[in-house]
Structures are given as structure tokens and as C-alpha cells.
Biotite code that builds the C-alpha atoms (Angstrom):
import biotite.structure as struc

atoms = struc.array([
    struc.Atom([0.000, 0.000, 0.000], chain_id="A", res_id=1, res_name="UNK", atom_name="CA", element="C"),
    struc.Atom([1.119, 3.648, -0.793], chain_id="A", res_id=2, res_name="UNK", atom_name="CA", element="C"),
    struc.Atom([1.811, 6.063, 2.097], chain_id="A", res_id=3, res_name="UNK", atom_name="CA", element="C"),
    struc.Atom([-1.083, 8.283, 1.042], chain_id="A", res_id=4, res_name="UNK", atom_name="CA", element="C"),
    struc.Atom([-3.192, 5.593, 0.604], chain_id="A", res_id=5, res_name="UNK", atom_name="CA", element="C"),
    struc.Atom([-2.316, 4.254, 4.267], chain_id="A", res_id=6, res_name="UNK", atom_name="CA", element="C"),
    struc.Atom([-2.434, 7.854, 5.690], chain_id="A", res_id=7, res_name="UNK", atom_name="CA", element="C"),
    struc.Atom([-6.668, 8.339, 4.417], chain_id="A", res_id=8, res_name="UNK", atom_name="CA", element="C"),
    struc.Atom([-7.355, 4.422, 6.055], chain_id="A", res_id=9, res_name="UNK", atom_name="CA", element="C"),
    struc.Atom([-5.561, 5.743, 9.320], chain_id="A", res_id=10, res_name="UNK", atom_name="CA", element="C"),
    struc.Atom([-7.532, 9.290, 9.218], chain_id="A", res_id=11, res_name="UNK", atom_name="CA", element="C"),
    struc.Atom([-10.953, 6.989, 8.578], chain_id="A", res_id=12, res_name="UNK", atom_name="CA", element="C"),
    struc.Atom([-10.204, 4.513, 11.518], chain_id="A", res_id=13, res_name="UNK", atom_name="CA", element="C"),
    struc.Atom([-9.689, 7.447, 13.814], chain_id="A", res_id=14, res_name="UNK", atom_name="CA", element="C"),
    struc.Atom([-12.932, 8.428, 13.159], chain_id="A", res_id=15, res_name="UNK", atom_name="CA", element="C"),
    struc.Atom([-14.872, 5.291, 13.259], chain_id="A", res_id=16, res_name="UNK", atom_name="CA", element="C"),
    struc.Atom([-13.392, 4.716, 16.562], chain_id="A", res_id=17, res_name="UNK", atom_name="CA", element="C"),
    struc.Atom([-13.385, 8.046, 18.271], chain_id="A", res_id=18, res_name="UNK", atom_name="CA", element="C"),
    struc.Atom([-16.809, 8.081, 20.867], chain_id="A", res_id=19, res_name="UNK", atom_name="CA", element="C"),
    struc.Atom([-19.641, 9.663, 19.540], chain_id="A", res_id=20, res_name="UNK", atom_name="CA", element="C"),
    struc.Atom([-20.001, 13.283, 21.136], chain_id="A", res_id=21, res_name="UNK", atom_name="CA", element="C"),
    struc.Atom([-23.136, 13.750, 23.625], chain_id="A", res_id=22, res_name="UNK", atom_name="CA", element="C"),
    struc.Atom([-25.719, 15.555, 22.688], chain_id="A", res_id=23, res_name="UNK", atom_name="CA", element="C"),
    struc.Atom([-27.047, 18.958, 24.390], chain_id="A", res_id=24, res_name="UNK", atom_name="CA", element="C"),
    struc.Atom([-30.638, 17.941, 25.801], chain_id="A", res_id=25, res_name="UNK", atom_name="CA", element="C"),
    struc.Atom([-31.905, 21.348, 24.773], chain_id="A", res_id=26, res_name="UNK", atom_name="CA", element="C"),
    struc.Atom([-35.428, 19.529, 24.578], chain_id="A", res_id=27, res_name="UNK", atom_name="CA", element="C"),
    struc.Atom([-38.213, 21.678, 25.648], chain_id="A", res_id=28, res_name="UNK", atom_name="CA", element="C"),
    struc.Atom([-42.127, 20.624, 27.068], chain_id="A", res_id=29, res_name="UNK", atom_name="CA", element="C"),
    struc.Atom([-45.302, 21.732, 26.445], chain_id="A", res_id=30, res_name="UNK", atom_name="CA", element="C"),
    struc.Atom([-48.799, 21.195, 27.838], chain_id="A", res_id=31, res_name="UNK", atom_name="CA", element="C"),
    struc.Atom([-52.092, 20.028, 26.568], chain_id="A", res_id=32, res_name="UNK", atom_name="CA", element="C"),
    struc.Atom([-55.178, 21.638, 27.914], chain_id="A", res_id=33, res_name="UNK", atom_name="CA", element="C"),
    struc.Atom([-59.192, 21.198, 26.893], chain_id="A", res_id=34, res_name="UNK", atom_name="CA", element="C"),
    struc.Atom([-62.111, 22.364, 28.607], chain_id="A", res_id=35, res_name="UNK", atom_name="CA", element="C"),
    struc.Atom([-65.645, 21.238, 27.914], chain_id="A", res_id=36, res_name="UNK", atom_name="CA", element="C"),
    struc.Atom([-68.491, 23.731, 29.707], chain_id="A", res_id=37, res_name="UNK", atom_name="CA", element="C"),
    struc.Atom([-71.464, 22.747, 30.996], chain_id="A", res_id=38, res_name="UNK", atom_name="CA", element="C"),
    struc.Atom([-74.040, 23.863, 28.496], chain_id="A", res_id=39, res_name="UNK", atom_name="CA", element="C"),
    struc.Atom([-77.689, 23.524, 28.151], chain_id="A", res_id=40, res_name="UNK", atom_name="CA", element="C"),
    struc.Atom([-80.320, 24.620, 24.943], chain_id="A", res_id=41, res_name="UNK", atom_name="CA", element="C"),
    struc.Atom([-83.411, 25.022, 24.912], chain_id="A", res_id=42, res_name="UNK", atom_name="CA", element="C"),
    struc.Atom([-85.943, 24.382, 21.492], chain_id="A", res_id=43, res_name="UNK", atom_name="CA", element="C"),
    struc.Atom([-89.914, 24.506, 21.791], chain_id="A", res_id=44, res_name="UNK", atom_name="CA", element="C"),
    struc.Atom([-91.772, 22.883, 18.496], chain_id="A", res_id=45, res_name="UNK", atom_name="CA", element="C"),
    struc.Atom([-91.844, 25.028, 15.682], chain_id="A", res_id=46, res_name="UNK", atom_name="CA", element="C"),
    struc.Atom([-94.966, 27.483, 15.334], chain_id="A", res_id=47, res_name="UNK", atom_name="CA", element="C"),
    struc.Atom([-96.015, 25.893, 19.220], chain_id="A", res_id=48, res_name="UNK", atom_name="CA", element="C"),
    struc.Atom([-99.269, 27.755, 20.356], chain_id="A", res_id=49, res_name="UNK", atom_name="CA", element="C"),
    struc.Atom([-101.598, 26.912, 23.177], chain_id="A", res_id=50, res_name="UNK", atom_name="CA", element="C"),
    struc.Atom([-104.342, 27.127, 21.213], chain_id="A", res_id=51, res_name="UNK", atom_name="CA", element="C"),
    struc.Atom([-107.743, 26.928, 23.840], chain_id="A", res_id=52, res_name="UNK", atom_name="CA", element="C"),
    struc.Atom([-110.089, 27.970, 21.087], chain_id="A", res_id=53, res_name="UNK", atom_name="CA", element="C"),
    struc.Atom([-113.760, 29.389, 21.396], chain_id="A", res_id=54, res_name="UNK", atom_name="CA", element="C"),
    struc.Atom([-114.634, 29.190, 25.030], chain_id="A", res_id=55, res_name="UNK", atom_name="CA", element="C"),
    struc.Atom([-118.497, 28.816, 25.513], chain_id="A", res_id=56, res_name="UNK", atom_name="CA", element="C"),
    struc.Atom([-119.055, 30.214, 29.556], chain_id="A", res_id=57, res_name="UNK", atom_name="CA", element="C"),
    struc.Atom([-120.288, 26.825, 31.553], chain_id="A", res_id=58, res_name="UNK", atom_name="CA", element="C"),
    struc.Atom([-118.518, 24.360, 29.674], chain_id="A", res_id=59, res_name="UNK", atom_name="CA", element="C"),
    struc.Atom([-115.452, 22.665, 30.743], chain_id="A", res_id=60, res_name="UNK", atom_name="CA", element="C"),
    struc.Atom([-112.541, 23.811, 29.172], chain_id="A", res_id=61, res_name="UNK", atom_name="CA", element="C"),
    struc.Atom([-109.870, 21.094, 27.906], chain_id="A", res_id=62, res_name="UNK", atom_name="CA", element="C"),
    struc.Atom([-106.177, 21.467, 28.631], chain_id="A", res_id=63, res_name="UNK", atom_name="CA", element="C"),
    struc.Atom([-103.937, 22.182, 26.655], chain_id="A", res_id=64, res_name="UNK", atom_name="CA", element="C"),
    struc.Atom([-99.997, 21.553, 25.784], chain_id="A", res_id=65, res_name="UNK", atom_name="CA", element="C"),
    struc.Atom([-97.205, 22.446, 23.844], chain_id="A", res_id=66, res_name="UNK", atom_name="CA", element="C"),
    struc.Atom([-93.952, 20.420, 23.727], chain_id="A", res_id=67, res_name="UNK", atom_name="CA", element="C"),
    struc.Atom([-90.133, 21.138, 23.933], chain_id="A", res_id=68, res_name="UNK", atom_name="CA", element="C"),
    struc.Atom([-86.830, 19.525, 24.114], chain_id="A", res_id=69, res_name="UNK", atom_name="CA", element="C"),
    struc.Atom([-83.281, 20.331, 25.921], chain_id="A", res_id=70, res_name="UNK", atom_name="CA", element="C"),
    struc.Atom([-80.252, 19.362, 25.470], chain_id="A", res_id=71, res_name="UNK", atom_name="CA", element="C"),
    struc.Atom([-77.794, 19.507, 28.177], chain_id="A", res_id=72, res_name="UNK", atom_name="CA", element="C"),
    struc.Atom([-74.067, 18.581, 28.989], chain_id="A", res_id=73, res_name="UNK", atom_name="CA", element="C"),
    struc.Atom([-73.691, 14.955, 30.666], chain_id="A", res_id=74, res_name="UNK", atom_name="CA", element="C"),
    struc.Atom([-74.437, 15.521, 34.196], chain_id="A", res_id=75, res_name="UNK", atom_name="CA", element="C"),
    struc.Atom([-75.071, 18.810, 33.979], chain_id="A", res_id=76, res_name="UNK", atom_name="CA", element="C"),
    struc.Atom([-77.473, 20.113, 36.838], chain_id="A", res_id=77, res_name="UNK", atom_name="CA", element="C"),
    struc.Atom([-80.506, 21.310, 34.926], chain_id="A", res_id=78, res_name="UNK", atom_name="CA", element="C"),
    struc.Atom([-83.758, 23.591, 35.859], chain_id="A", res_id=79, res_name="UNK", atom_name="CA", element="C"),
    struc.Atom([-86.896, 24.302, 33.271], chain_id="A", res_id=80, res_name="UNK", atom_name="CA", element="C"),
    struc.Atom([-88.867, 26.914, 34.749], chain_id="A", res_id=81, res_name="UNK", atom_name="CA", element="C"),
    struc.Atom([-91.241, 29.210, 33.133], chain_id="A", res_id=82, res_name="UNK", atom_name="CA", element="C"),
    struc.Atom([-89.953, 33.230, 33.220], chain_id="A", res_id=83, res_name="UNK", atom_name="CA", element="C"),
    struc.Atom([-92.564, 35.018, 35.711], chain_id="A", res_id=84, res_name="UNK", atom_name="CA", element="C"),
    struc.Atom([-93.779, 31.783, 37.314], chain_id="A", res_id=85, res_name="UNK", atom_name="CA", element="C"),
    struc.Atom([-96.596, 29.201, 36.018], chain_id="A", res_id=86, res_name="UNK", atom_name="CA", element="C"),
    struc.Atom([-99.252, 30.144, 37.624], chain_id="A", res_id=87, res_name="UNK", atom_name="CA", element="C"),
    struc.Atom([-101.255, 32.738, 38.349], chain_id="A", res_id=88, res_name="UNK", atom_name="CA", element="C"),
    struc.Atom([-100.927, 33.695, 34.573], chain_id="A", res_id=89, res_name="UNK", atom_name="CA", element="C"),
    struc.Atom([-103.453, 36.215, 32.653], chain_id="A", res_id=90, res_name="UNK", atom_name="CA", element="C"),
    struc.Atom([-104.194, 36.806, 28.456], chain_id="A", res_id=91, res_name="UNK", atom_name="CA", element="C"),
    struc.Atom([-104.630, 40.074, 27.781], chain_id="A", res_id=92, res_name="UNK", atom_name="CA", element="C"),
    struc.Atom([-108.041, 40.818, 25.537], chain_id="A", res_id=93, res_name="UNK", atom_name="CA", element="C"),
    struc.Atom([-106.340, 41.989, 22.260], chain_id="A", res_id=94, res_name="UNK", atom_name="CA", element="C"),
    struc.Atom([-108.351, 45.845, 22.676], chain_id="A", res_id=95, res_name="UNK", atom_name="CA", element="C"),
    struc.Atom([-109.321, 45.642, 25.573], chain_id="A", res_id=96, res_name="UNK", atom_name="CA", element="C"),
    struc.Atom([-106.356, 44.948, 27.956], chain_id="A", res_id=97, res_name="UNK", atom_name="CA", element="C"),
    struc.Atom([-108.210, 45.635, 31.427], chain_id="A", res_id=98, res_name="UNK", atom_name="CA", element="C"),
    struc.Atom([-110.074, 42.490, 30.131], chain_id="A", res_id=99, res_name="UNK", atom_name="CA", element="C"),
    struc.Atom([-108.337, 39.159, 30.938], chain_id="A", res_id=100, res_name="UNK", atom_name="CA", element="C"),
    struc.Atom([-108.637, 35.470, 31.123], chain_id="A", res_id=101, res_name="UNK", atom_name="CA", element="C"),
    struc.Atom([-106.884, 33.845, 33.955], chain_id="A", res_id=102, res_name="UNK", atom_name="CA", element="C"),
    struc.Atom([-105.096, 30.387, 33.498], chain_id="A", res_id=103, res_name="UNK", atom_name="CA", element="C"),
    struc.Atom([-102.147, 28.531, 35.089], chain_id="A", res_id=104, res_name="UNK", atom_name="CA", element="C"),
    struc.Atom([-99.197, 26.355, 33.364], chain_id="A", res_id=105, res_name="UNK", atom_name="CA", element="C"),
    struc.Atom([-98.615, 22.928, 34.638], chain_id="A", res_id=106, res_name="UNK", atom_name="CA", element="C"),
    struc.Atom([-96.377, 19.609, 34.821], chain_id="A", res_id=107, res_name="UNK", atom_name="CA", element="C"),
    struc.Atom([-99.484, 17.145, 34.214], chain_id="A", res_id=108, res_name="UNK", atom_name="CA", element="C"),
    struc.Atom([-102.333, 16.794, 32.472], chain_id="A", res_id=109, res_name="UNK", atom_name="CA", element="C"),
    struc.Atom([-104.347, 17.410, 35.257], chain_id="A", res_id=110, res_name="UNK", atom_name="CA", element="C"),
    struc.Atom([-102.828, 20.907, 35.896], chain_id="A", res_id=111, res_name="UNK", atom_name="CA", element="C"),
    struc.Atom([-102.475, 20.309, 39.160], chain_id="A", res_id=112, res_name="UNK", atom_name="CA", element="C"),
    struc.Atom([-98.529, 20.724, 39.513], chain_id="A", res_id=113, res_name="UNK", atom_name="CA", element="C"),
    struc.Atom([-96.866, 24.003, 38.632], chain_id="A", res_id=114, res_name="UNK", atom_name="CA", element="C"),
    struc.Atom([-94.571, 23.497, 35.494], chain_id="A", res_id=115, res_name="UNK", atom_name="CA", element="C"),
    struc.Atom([-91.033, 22.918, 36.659], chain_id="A", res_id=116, res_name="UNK", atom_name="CA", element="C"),
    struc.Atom([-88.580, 20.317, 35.605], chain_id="A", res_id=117, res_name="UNK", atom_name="CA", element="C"),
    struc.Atom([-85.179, 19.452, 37.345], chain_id="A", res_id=118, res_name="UNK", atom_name="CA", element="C"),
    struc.Atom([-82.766, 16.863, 36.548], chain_id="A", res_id=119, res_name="UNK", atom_name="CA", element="C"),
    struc.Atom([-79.399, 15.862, 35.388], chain_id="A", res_id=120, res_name="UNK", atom_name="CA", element="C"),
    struc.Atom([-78.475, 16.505, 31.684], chain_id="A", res_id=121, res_name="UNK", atom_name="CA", element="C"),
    struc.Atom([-77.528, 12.883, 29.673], chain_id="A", res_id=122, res_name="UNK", atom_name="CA", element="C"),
    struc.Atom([-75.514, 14.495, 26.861], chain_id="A", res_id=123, res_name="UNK", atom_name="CA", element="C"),
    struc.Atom([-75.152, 16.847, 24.485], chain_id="A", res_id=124, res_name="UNK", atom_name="CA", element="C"),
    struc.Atom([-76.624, 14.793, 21.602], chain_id="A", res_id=125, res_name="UNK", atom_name="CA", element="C"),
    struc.Atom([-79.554, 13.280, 24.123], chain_id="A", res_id=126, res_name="UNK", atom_name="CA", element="C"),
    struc.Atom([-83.155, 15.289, 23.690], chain_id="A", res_id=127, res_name="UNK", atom_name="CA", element="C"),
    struc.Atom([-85.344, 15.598, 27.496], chain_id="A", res_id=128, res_name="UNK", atom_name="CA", element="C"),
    struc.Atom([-88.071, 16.413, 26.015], chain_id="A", res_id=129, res_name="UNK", atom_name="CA", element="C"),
    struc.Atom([-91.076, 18.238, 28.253], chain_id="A", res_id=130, res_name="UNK", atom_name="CA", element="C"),
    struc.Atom([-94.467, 18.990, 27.600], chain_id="A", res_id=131, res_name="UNK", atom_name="CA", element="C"),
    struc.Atom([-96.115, 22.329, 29.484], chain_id="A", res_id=132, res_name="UNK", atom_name="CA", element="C"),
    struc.Atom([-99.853, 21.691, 30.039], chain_id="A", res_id=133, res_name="UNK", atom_name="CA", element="C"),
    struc.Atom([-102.194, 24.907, 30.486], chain_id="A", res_id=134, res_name="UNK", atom_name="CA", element="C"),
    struc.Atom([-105.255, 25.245, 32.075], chain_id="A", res_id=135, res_name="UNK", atom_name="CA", element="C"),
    struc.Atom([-107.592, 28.413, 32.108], chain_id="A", res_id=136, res_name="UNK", atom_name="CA", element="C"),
    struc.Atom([-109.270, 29.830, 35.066], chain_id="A", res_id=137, res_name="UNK", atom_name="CA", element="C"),
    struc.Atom([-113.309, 28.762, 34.538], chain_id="A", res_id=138, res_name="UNK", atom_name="CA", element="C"),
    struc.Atom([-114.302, 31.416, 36.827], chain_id="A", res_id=139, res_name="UNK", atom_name="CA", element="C"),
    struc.Atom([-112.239, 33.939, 34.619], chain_id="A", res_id=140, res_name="UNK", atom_name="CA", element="C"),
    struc.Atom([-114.161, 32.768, 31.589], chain_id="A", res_id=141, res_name="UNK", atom_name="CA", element="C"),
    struc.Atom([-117.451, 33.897, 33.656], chain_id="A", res_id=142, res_name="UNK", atom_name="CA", element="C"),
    struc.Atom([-116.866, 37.757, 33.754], chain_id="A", res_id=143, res_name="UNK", atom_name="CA", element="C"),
    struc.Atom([-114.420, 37.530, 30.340], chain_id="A", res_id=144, res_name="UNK", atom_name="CA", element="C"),
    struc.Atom([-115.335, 40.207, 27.137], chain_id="A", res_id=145, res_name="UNK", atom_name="CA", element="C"),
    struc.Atom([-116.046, 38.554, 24.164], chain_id="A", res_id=146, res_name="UNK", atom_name="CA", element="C"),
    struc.Atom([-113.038, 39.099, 21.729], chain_id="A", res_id=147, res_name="UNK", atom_name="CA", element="C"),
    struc.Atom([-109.210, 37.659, 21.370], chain_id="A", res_id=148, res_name="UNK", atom_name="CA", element="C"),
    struc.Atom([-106.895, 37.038, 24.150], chain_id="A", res_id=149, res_name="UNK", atom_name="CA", element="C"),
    struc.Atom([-103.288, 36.288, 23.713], chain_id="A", res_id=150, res_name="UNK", atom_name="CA", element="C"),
    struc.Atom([-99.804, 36.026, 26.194], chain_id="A", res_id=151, res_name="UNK", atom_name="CA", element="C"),
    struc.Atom([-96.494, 35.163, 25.863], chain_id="A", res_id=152, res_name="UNK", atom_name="CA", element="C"),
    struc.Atom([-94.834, 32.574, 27.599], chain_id="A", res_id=153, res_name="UNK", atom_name="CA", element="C"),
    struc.Atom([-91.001, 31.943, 27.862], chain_id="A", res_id=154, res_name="UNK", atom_name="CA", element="C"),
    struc.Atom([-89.342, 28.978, 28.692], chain_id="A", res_id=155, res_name="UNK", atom_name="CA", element="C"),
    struc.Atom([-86.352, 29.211, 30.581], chain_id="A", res_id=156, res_name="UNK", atom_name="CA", element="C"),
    struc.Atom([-83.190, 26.891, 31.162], chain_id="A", res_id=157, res_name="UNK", atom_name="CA", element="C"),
    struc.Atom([-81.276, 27.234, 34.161], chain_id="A", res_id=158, res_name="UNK", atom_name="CA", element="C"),
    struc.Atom([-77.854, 25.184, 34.270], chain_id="A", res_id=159, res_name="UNK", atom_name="CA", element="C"),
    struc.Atom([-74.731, 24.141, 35.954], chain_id="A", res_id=160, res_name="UNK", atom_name="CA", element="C"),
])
């Protein structure tokens, strides 16, 4: 073998043998974070009216309902409630507003428990669906102008 050719193996065995350098840990860390709030909504059928329609005074008056659905968070704490209480309730006569019709909103059929619903949400894609029954006030109907009476009710959602 030549003496340069000797001289490059040398060089390249020096190298192969020589210990790897350490390497800097210059590695840095970062975090992962998510948060997913408790959320409720709140949807009431499409064009929903309680509709009692022509009241004759003496007989009985049927109740009526409308239906709705929430959605709620898993285990979210949840409250429907209607905004200025369920009962105790008046429609206004539409010229005559001194003139009104009494009536009450209710859990049952029977009207006989105030609407209000409580309970723990089951998921953001799970419906608890609710139905408001109404019931007017017969004696109401008694001393009532004839004409149109309407109200607006709102449904409210209270969550944690």
C-alpha cells in the first residue's frame, strides 16, 4: 500500500473509533389543555301555540300543551322553569287589555302541579323532552269580554 493511501485508512479509523459526542438535551415541554363547559339549549316545536279555542261560559274547558326539548351537557345540573312563574298567569283581551282570562301552566295533564322540571343533563346529543300543560281559570271565563286574548310565555333553562 502507498503512504497516502495508508495515511486516508488511518484518518478513517480514527474516526470510526473516536466516541460519539453527547448531545445537548436542549429539549423543551409543552402542555395540553381542553375544557368542555357545561351547556344547556333550549328548542320549543316550531310554530307551538296553546291554542284553547272558542270558550263557551259553563262548559269545561280542555287542557292544553305544547312540547319542547333540551339538550344539556352529561351531568349537567338542569332547571326548566317558566320566566314570571306558572301560575297565576293572565291573556290580555287583544283591545281591551283591562279584560283578561286567567289560566295557570302545569307539569301534568291534570294541571295540578306548577310546570317545573329538574334533573341531570344525559348528553349533548340526548333530547329531554317536556311537555307544558295549560289550564284556564273557569271562573275567569265567567266575567271575560267577548273578543281575542293572547300572552307570551317563555321557557327558561337554568344550568350548571
Amino acid at each position: 500500500m502507498n503512504r497516502r493511501m495508508m495515511f486516508f485508512v488511518c484518518i478513517g479509523c480514527a474516526f470510526c473509533l473516536a466516541a460519539p459526542a453527547a448531545l445537548a438535551d436542549s429539549g423543551k415541554v409543552f402542555h395540553l389543555n381542553a375544557t368542555i363547559p357545561t351547556v344547556c339549549s333550549l328548542s320549543i316545536d316550531t310554530g307551538a301555540v296553546m291554542d284553547f279555542g272558542s270558550i263557551l261560559p259553563g262548559v269545561p274547558v280542555a287542557t292544553r300543551s305544547v312540547n319542547g326539548n333540551a339538550q344539556c351537557s352529561k351531568d349537567a345540573v338542569y332547571q326548566i322553569s317558566i320566566k314570571d312563574g306558572a301560575e297565576n298567569r293572565s291573556m290580555k283581551h287583544l283591545t281591551q287589555p283591562e279584560s283578561v282570562l286567567g289560566y295557570r301552566l302545569c307539569s301534568d295533564a291534570t294541571c295540578n302541579t306548577p310546570f317545573f322540571q329538574t334533573g341531570l343533563g344525559l348528553g349533548s346529543d340526548v333530547d329531554i323532552s317536556f311537555t307544558v300543560h295549560g289550564k284556564l281559570d273557569e271562573t275567569s271565563i265567567l266575567n271575560a269580554l267577548a273578543g281575542a286574548y293572547v300572552d307570551t310565555v317563555t321557557v327558561l333553562i337554568a344550568f350548571q
